[in-house]
C-alpha positions, 0 to 999 in steps of 0.5 A: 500500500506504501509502495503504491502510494509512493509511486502514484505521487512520483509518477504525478511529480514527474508528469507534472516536470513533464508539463513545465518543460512542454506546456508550460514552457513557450520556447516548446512550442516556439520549436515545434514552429520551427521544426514543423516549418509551421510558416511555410505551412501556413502561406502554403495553405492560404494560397493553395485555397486562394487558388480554388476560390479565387475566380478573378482573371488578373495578371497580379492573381499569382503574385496575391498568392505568394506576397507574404513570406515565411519570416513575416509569419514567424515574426508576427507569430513569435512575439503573439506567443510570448505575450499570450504566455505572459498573459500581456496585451498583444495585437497580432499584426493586422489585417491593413499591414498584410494587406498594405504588403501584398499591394507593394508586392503588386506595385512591384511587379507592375511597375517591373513589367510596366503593366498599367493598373486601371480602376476595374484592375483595382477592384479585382486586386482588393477583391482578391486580397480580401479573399486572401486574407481570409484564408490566410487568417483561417491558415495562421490559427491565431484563435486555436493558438490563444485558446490552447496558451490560455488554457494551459496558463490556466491550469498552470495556477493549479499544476504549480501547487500540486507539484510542491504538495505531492513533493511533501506527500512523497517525503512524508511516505519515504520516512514511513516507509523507511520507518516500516521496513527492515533497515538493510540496504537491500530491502530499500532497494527492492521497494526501490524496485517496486516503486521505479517498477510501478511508476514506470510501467504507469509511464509506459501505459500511459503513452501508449493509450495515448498514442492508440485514442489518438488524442487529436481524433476528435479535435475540429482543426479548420486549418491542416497547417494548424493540425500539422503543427499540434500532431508534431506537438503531441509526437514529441510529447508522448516520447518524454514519458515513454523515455522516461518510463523506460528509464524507470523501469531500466532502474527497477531491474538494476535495483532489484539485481542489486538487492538480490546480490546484497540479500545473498552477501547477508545471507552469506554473512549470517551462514557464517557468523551462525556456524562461528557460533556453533563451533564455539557452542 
């Protein structure tokens, strides 16, 4: 009953650490945007429906597409992110900046081919810039993006405190258990073995029901760059507590050979200082 207590608190303890370098640590999510290439992913996305949807014949049409860049994306997105962590008042770039960007990018390009641009040309710029702009807001995520920092702010009020009582839960059941037991060295490693046992294979199960409920399945994603970037998120994340389960149970089979090497030595030791008694007798 001990021993279970102690690996039910180690294994919250260690699932809470897990939390505060993934969740709770922007740079995390910062590095599955770049590692997901979210940007490209983004700007991908948005002109690929551009295209479908857009029904203006204009020489400019490709040039709307392909106007932003991926470092644009990843400039506005990197500060959004941090000051949504900070629960600091941000605005992600808006609308008229991207929407000024595209029309240089057109002017640009006229001015390079030495195409005119005459009032109905206009209106089918600025119709084709409103339609990127939906699409390329739809794309970025932004409101996915707040809601999941917020919620993970959120629950970071009530993970911290868990985190520092179930450290006092687990020294308090350390002390009655060192107090239960026969003090050999051999008996804390073997429910030293079953604690590490315990909690790891409850690391192992765990990743592994998460990985089988495939835990996005039923998530509305209205972008595929935004469900691209979370399926990369949680991957990454089932590794940590299936390493980490893996490790503690590498442990446990340590600990318990050790005990059972440490028992023999004993045992050995009572054999003979029993028999030295015997002779004497």
């Amino acid at each position: 009953m001990v021993t279970f207590a102690c690996s039910v608190t180690l294994f919250v303890i260690i699932s809470v650490g897990i939390i505060q370098v993934t969740f709770f640590d922007q740079a995390y999510l910062l590095g599955q945007i770049e590692k997901t290439k979210y940007s490209e992913l983004v700007l991908a996305e948005a002109a690929q429906n551009f295209r479908k949807e857009n029904t203006e014949e204009s020489e400019f049409s490709e040039v709307v597409a392909t106007a932003l860049s991926p470092r644009f994306v990843e400039e506005a997105l990197r500060p959004f992110i941090q000051h949504t962590y900070e629960e600091t008042n941000y605005e992600l770039r808006d609308s008229n900046e991207v929407s000024e960007i595209i029309a240089q990018a057109v002017a640009t390009v006229a001015t390079k081919k030495q195409l005119t641009i005459d009032k109905e040309e206009k209106n089918k710029i600025e119709t084709m810039i409103f339609i990127y702009m939906y699409h390329f807001q739809s794309a970025l995520g932004d409101r996915y993006l707040t809601i999941f920092i917020e919620n993970i702010v959120s629950a970071r009020k009530i993970v911290v405190p868990l985190f520092y009582i179930c450290l006092g839960l687990l020294a308090f059941w350390l002390v009655y258990l060192y107090r239960l037991i026969n003090k050999t060295p051999f008996s804390f490693l073997r429910y030293g073995m079953f604690i590490l046992g315990t909690t790891g294979s409850m690391f192992c199960v765990l990743a592994g029901l998460l990985y089988i409920q495939d835990v996005l399945h039923n998530i509305a994603f209205h972008s595929q760059a935004t469900l691209q970037l979370m399926t990369h998120y949680v991957q990454d994340l089932l590794l940590y507590p299936a390493i980490i389960g893996g490790i503690l149970l590498f442990c446990a089979v340590l600990f318990g050979g050790g005990s059972k090497l440490l028992q023999k030595r004993q045992n050995k030791k009572w054999l003979k200082t029993g028999s030295s008694t015997l002779k004497k007798a």
